[in-house]
N, C-alpha and C positions, 0 to 999 in steps of 0.2 A: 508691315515694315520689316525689311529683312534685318539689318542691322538700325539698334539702337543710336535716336541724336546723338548721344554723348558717348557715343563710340565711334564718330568721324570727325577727325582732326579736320579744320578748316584753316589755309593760310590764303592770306592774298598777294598774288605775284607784281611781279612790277608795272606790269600793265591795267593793273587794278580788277584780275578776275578772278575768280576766289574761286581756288582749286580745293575740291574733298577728295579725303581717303581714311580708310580705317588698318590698322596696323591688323587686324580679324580676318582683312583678305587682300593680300598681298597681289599687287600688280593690277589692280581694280583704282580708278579714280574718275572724277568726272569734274568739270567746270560749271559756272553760270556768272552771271552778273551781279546776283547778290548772295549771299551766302545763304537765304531759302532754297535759292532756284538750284545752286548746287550741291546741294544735299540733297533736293528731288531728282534728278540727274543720278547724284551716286546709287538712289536707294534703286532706280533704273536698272544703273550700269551693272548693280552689286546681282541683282536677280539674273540678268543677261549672264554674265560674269560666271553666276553659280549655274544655270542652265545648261550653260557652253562645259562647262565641266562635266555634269555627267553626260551629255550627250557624248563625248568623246571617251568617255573612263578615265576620266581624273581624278583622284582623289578629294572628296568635298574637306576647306579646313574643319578641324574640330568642329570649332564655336557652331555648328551648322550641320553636324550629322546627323544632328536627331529633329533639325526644326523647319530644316528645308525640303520642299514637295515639290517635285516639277509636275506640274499640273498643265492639263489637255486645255490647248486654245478655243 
């Protein structure tokens, strides 16, 4: 688990799909149909998200300097 359940906000839109994000990694979010599916989606998007950063030399946020490994497929 990259980021902690109760460190992603979960709302649900008008449409009834219920959008996560954690305020821990800004510009990362993902959807699902229930609010499990998306939070398995965020915990996804959050590793995609943090990959895509050092791949490129991003800065990793804090919360994440010392816990995240990108690791060989």
């Amino acid at each position: 688990m990259v980021i902690p359940k109760s460190k992603i906000s979960l709302r649900r839109d008008e449409d009834g799909v219920w959008i996560a994000k954690s305020r821990f990694l800004p510009g990362c979010h993902a959807h699902g149909s229930t609010e499990a599916e998306a939070c398995l989606n965020f915990e996804e998007a959050a590793e995609a998200h943090l990959e895509a950063l050092l791949e490129n030399g991003k800065p990793i946020p804090a919360p994440f300097r010392d816990k995240f490994v990108l690791r060989a497929a």
